[in-house]
C-alpha positions in Angstrom: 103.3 78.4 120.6 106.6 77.9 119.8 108.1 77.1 123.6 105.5 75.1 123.4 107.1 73.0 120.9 110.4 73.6 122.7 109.1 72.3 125.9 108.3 69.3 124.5 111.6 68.3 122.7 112.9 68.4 126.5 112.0 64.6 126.8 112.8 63.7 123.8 116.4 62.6 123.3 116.0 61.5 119.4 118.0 64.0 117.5 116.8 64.0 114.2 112.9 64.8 115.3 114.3 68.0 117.0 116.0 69.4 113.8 112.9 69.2 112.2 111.0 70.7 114.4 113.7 73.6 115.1 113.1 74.0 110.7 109.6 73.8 111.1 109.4 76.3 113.5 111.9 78.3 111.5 109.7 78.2 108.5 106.4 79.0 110.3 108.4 82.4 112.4 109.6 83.7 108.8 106.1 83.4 107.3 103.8 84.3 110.4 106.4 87.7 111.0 106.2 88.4 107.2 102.4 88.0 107.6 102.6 90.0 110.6 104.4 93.0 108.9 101.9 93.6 105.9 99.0 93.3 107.6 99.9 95.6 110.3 101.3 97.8 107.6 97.8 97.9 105.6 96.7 101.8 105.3 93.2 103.7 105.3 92.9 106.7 103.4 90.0 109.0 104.6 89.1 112.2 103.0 87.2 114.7 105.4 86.1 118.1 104.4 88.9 119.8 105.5 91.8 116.9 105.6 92.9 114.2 103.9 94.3 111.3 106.5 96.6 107.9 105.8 96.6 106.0 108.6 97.2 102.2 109.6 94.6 100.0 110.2 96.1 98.2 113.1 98.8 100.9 114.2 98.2 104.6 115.8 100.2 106.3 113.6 98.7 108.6 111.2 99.5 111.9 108.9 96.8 114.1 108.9 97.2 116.6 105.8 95.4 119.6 105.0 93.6 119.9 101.4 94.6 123.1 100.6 98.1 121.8 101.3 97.9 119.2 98.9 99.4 120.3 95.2 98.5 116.8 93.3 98.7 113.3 93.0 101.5 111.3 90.9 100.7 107.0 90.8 103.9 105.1 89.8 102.7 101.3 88.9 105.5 99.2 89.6 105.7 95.7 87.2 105.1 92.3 88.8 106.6 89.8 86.4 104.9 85.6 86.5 105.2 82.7 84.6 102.3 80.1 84.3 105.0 76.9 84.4 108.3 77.2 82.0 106.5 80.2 79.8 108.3 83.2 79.3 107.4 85.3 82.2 105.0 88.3 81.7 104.6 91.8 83.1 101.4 93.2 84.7 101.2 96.1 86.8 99.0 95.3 89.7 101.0 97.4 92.9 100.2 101.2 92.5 103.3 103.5 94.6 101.2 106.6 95.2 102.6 109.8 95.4 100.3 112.8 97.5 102.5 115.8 96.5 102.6 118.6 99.5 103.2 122.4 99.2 106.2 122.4 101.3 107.8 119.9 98.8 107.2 116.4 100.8 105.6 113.8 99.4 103.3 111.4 100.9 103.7 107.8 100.0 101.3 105.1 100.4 100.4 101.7 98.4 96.7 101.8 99.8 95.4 103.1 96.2 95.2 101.1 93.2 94.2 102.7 89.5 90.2 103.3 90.3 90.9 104.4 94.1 93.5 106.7 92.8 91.3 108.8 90.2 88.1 108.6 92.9 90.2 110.3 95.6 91.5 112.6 93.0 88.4 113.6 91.9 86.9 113.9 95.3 89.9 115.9 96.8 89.8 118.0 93.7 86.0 118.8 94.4 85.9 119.4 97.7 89.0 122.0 97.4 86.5 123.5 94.4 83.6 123.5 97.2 82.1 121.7 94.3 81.4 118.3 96.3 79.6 117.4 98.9 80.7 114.7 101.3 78.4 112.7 102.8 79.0 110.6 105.7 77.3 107.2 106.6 77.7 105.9 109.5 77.1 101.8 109.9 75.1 100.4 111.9 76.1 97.0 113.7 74.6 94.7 111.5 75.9 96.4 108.4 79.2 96.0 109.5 79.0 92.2 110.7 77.3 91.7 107.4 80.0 94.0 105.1 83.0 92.6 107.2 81.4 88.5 107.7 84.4 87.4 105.7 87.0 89.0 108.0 85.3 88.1 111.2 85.0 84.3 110.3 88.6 84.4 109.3 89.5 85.8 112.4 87.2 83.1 113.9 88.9 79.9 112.4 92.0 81.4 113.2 91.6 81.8 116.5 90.0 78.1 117.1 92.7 77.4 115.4 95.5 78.2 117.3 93.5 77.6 120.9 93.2 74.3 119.5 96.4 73.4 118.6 98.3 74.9 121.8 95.6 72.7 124.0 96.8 69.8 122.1 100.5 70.9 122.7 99.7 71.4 126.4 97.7 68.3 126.8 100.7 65.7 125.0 103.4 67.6 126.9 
């Protein structure tokens, strides 16, 4: 989309037009790569009977742990200071680092857990080393994930109109 934009400035000899759009694309490549990064860095956690396993949503890298290798869980909440206006600013604590301690002495670190995830997946990893739990699987059927996930998909929808729209518009005046 962007040599789209440059293409165009090709007949246009006005100087001052061009730095702006050169800023304007600088501004949207910062923010759509910093976009980019966290969502393709967003983890799933998935507890199975025998493993627990973080992996990325979008990405095929994932570490597959064994239960009885895990030795405990440590949650770090790290302080995010704001300001409504000129107040002084406050703390909350709203980003959980999570810490999956291993036998051999590594640690597993993932952001994917805040305070309630954390003691559920404590609890259940606790359980199912105890052969105390039972884990029950439910698989979705299609409608039940087009109805859980409707939000995402019609984000995913405008976006997309979006974009086809606006690079048939830079096609069409170029």
């Amino acid at each position: 989309m962007i040599w789209l934009t440059f293409d165009s400035l090709k007949n246009n000899q006005d100087k001052d037009s061009t730095i702006i759009v050169y800023v304007i694309d600088l501004i949207f490549l910062i923010f759509s790569s910093g976009s980019l990064f966290y969502f393709l860095k967003t983890q799933i956690i998935k507890v199975t009977e025998n493993h627990l396993i973080v992996s990325y949503q979008f990405l095929p890298f994932s570490k597959k742990v064994l239960l009885n290798d895990i030795n405990g869980f440590k949650q770090i909440p790290k302080p995010v200071k704001y300001s409504k206006g000129f107040e002084k600013p406050q703390t909350i604590y709203t980003i959980f680092e999570t810490f999956i301690i291993l036998k051999n002495k590594n640690d597993l670190k993932t952001y994917a857990l805040d305070d309630f995830e954390f003691n559920e997946v404590r609890k259940l990893v606790e359980k199912i080393k105890r052969r105390e739990g039972k884990l029950e699987v439910k698989k979705l059927t299609t409608v039940e994930f087009i109805f859980q996930n409707f939000s995402i998909i019609l984000f995913l929808i405008i976006c997309l109109i979006l974009v086809l729209g606006l690079s048939n518009a830079l096609i069409n005046n170029s």
